[in-house]
C-alpha positions as CSV (number, residue, x, y, z in Angstrom):
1,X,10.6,18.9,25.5
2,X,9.7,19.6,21.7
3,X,6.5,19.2,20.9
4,X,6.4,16.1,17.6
5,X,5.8,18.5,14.3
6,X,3.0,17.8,12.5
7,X,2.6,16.0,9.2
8,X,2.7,18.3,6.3
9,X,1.2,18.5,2.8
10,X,3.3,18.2,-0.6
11,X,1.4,18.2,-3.4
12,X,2.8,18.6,-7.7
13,X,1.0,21.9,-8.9
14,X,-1.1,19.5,-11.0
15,X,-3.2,18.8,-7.9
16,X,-4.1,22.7,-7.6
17,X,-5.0,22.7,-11.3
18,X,-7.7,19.8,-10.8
19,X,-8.7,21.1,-7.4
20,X,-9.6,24.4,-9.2
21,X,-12.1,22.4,-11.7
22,X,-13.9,21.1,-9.2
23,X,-17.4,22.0,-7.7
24,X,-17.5,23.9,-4.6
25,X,-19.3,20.3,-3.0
26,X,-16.5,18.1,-4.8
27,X,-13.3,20.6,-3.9
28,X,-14.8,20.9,-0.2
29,X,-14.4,17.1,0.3
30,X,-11.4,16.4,-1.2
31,X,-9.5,19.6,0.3
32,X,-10.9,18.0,3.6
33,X,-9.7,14.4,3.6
34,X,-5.5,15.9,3.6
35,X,-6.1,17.1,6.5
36,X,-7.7,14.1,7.8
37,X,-4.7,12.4,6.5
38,X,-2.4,15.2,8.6
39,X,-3.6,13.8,11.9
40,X,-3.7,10.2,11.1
41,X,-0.9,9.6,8.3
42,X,-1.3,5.8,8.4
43,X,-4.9,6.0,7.3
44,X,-5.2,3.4,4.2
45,X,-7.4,4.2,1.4
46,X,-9.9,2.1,-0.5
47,X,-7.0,0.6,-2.5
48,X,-3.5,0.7,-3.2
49,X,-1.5,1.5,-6.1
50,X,1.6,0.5,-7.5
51,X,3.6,3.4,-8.9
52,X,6.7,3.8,-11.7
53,X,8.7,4.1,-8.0
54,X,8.4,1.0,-7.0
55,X,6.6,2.9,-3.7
56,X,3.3,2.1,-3.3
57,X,0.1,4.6,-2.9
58,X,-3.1,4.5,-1.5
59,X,-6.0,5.4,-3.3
60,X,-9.6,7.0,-2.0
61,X,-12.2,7.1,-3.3
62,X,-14.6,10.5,-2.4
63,X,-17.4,10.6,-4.3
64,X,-16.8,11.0,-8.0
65,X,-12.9,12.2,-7.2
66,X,-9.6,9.5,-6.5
67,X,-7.3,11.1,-4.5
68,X,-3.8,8.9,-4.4
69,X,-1.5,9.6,-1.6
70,X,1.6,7.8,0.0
71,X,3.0,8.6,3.9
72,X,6.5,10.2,4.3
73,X,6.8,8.9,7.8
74,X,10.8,10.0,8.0
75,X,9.8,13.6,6.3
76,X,6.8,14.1,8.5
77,X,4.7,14.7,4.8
78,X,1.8,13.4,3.2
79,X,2.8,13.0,-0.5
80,X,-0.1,13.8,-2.3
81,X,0.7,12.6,-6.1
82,X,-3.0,13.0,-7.8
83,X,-6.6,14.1,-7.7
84,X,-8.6,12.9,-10.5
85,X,-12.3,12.6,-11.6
86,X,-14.3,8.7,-11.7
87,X,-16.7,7.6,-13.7
């Protein structure tokens, strides 16, 4: 019996670039919530997001930061596709 594989994370490298601006506080909560999403891929986030795609993302809110994602179920992946600062 093969064990189900895990969901994975695929983020653009323009994720890393934001994550590395962050404070230690701020980039310890948002690196924490993918793997969140890892073990339960059909979480929803605050709000969802219509993209250029046609696909639509989810949107969470962690303090100050958005983090927008969207569920590869067939792929196994979480697609992350941004990390941005609030006001």
């Amino acid at each position: 019996m093969n064990p189900i594989r895990p969901y994975e994370i695929v983020a653009p490298m323009t994720v890393y670039e934001v994550l590395r601006t962050l404070s230690r506080s701020d980039r310890r909560r948002t690196e924490e919530f993918p793997g969140k999403l890892t073990r339960h891929p059909s979480t929803r986030g605050d709000f969802e997001c219509p993209a250029e795609d046609g696909r639509v993302h989810q949107a969470k809110t962690l303090g100050n930061i958005l983090v927008s994602y969207w569920p590869d179920h067939f792929a196994r992946e979480i697609r992350l596709t941004g990390i941005e600062r609030v006001e």
